[in-house]
TORMIVEX-817232 format. One record per residue (C-alpha): residue in one letter; x, y, z. Coordinates in nm, 2 decimals, padded with zeros to 4 digits. Layout:
REM residues N
[A,[X,Y,Z]] ...
//
This chain:
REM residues 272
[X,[02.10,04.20,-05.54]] [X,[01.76,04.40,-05.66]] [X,[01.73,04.57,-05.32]] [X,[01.62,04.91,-05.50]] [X,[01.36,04.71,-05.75]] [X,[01.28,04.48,-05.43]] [X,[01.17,04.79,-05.23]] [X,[00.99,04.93,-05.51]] [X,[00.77,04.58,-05.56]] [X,[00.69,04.58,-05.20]] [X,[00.56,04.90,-05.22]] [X,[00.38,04.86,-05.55]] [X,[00.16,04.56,-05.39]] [X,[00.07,04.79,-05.11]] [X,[00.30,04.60,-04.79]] [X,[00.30,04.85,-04.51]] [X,[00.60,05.08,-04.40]] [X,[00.72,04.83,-04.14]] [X,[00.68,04.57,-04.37]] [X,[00.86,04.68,-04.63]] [X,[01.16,04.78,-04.38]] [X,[01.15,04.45,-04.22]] [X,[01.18,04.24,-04.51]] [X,[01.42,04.49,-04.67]] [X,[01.65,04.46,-04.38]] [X,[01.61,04.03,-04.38]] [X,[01.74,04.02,-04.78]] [X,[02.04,04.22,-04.67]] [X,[02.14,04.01,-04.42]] [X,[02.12,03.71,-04.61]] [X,[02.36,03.93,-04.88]] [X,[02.56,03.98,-04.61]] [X,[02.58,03.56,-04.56]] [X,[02.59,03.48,-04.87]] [X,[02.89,03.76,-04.95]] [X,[02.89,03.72,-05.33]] [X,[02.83,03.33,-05.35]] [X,[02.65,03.14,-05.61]] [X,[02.24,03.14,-05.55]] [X,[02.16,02.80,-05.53]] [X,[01.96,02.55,-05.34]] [X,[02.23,02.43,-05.08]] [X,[02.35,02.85,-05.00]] [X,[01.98,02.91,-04.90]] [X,[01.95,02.56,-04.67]] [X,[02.31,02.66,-04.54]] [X,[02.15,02.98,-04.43]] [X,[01.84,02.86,-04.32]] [X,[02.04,02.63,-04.06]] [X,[02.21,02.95,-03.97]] [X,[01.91,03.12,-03.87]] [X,[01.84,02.74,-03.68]] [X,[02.14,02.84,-03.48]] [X,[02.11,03.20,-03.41]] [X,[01.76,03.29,-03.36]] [X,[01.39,03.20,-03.21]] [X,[01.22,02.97,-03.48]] [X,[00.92,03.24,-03.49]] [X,[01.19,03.52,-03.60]] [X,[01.38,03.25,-03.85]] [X,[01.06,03.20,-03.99]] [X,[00.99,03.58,-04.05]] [X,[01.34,03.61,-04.23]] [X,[01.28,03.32,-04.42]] [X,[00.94,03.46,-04.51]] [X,[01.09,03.79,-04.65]] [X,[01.39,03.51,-04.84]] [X,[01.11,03.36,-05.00]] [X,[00.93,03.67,-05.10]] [X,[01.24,03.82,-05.28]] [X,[01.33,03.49,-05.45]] [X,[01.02,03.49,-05.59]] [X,[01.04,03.86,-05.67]] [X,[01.37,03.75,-05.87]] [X,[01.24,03.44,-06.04]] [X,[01.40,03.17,-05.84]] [X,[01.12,03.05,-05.65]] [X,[01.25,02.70,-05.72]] [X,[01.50,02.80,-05.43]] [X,[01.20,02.93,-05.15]] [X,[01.27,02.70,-04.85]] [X,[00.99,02.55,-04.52]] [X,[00.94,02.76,-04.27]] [X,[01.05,02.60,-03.91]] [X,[00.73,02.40,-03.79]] [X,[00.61,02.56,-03.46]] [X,[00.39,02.40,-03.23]] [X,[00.14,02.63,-03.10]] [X,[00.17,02.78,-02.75]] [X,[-00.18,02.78,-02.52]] [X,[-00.06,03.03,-02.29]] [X,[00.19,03.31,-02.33]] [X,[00.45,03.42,-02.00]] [X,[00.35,03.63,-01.74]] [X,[00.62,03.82,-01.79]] [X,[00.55,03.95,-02.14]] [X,[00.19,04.01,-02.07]] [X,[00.03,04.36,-01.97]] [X,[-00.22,04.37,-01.72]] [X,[-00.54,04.58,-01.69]] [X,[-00.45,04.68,-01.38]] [X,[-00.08,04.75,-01.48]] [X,[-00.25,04.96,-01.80]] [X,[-00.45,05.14,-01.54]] [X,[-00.15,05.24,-01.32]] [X,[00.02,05.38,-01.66]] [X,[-00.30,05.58,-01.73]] [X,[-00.21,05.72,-01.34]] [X,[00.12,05.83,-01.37]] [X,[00.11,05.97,-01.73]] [X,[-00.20,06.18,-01.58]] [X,[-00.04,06.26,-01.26]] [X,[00.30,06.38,-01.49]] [X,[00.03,06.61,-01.65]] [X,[00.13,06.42,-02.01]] [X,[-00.23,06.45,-02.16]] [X,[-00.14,06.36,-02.50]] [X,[00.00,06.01,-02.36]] [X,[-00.26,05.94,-02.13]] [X,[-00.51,06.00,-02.45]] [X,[-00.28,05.77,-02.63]] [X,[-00.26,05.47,-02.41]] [X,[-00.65,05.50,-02.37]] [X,[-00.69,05.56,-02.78]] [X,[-00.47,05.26,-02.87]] [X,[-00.60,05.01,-02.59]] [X,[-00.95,05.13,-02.64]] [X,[-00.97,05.10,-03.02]] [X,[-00.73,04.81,-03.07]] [X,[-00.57,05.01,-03.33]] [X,[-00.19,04.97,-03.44]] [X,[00.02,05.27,-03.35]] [X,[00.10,05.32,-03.72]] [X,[-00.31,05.39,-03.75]] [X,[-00.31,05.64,-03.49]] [X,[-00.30,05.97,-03.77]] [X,[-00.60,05.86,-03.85]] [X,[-00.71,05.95,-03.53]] [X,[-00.91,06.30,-03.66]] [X,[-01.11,06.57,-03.52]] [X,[-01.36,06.54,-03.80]] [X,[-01.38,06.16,-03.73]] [X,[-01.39,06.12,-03.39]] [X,[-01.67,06.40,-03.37]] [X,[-01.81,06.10,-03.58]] [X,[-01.78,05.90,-03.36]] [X,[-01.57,05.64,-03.55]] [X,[-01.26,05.69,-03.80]] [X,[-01.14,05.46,-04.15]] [X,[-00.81,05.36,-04.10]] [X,[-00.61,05.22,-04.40]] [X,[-00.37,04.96,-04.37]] [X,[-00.21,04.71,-04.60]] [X,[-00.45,04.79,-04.87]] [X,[-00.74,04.75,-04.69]] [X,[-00.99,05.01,-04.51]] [X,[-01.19,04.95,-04.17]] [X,[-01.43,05.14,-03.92]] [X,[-01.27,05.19,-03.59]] [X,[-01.56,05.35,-03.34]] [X,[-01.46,05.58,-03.04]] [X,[-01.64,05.51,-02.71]] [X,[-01.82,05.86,-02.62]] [X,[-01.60,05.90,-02.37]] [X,[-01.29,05.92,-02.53]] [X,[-01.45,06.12,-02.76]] [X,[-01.54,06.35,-02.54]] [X,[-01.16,06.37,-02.42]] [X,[-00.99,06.36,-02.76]] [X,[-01.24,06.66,-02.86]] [X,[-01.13,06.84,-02.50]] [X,[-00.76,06.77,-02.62]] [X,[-00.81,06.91,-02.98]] [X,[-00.98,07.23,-02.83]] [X,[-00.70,07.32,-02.59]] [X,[-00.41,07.26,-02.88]] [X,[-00.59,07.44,-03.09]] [X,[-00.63,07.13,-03.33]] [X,[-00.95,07.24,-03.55]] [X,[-00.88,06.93,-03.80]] [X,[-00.68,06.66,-03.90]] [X,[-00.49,06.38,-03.68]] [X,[-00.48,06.46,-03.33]] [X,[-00.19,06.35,-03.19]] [X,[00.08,06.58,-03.39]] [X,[00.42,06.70,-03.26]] [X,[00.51,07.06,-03.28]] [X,[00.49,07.12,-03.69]] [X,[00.17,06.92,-03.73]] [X,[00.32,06.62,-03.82]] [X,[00.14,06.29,-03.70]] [X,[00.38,06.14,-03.38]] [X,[00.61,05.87,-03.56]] [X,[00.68,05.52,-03.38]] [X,[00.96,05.60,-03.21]] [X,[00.82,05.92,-03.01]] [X,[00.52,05.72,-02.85]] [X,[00.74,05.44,-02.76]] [X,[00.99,05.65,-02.57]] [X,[00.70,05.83,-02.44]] [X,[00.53,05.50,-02.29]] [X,[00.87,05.42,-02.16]] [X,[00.90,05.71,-01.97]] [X,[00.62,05.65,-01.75]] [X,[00.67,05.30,-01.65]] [X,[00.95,05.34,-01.36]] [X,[00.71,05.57,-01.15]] [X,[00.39,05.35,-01.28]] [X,[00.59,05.05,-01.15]] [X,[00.54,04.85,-01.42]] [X,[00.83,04.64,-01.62]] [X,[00.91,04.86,-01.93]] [X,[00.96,04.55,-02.12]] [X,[00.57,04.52,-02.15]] [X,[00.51,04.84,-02.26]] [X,[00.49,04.90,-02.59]] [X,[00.22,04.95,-02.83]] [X,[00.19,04.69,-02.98]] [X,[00.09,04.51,-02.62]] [X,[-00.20,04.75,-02.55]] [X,[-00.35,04.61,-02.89]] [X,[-00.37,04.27,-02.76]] [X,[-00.48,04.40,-02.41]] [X,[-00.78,04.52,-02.58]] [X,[-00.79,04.14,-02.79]] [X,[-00.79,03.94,-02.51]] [X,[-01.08,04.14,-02.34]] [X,[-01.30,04.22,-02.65]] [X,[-01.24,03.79,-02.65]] [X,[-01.33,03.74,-02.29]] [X,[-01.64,03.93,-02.33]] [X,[-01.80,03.81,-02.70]] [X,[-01.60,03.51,-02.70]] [X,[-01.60,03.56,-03.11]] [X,[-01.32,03.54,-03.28]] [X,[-01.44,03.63,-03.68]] [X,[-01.53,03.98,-03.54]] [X,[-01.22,04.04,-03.30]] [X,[-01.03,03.93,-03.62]] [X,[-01.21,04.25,-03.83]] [X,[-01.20,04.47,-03.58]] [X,[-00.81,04.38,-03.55]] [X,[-00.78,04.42,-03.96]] [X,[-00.64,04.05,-03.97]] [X,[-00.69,03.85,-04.26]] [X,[-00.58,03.54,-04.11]] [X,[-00.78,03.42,-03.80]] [X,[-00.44,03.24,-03.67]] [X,[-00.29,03.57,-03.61]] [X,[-00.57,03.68,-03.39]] [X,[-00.50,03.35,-03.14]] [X,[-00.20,03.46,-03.04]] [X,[-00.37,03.80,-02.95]] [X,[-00.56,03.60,-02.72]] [X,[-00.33,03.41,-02.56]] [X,[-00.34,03.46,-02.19]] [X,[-00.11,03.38,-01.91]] [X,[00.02,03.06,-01.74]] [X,[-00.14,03.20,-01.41]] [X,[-00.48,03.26,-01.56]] [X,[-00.44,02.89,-01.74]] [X,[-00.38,02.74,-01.42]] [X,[-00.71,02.95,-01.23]] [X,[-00.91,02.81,-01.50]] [X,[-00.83,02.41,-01.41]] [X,[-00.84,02.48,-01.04]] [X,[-01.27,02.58,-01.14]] [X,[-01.29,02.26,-01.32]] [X,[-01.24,02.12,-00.98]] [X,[-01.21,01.73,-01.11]] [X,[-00.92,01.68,-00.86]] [X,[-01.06,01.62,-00.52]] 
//
């Protein structure tokens, strides 16, 4: 297989780090299926009732997404297969959704711990809606603007900083000696990679007393979606603000829990 030449087409049409990764590591594992067999129609169904078997139909779908890509990368996209049909969910578990209140108790402990830096990152990501990958664009010289451009998958957008986090990021910058540049850096200057602020958000979430398995990044973004929604109730500019090109994709930001579903039709009060 063209994994090399893949990679190098991915990057060339300007799919994002974790894209590229993600559908790099989906064509290997249908290499690994297919072990050497011939590439036609029936192999890819075969493996597509494979993935029926193993995995979520959302995550099917996003290897057969990255299957599809590289067929067409190879010209065969006579052999691109249907995605799993997935109804659409109203309301997401309680169990997989963070609270304000359990973002508040984070902010807490990561300030009672004295961790500065993660306390300015929970309140950075959540505040801004930003993706964690956007967060070295975080910069003295923009936030003294009072808004940053952050560049992702090709395109650019304007993230504004409230004036008080500004005022705290600037704080931050002054005391670590930061003068320019991304803010949140490790010890050689280098912006904080993935990995880092995850383990860093887990390590607060025992003491905080909130389920680790909520707490990642990636959560705090649609924390600030579904309140941005609750409060403008506008979709279109929640979706630019995001940096989504596909309104779909910003639902399921919104999606809130069972328990506030249910609140909602005990107010309509039509059951007496």
């Amino acid at each position: 297989m063209k994994i090399a030449e893949y990679r190098t087409f991915l990057y060339e049409d300007e799919k994002s780090e974790l894209t590229i990764e993600k559908y790099i590591r989906d064509v290997k594992k249908f290499a690994e299926f297919s072990d050497g067999k011939t590439l036609d129609k029936q192999l890819i169904l075969e493996y597509k009732a494979e993935l029926e078997r193993k995995y979520t139909p959302r995550s099917a779908n996003s290897m057969i997404a990255a299957l599809n890509s590289y067929l067409k990368f190879i010209g065969r996209a006579e052999l691109c297969v249907r995605q799993f049909k997935i109804q659409r969910e109203i309301y997401c578990s309680e169990d997989k959704e963070l609270s304000k209140e359990e973002y508040f108790r984070l902010l807490n402990e990561a300030k009672r711990q004295n961790n500065i830096r993660l306390y300015l990152i929970f309140q950075t990501v959540c505040g801004t809606g930003i993706r964690i990958s956007e967060l070295k664009y975080i910069t003295v010289e923009g936030v003294r603007q009072g808004c940053v451009t952050v560049k992702c998958k090709g395109k650019s957008r304007t993230v504004f900083i409230v004036e008080r986090l500004k005022q705290q990021l600037l704080r931050y910058a002054k005391d670590k000696g930061i003068a320019a540049g991304p803010i949140f850096v490790n010890s050689n200057g280098i912006p904080l990679c993935r990995v880092t602020v995850w383990r860093s958000m887990k390590s607060v979430c025992d003491a905080a007393g909130v389920d680790s398995r909520k707490v990642f990044p990636h959560n705090l973004r649609h924390l600030f979606a579904r309140i941005f929604y609750s409060i403008e109730k506008d979709i279109v500019k929640l979706a630019d603000i995001l940096g989504h090109s596909n309104i779909n994709t910003t639902r399921i930001y919104i999606i809130t829990t069972g328990i506030e579903h249910r609140r909602k039709m005990e107010n309509m009060h039509l059951v007496i």
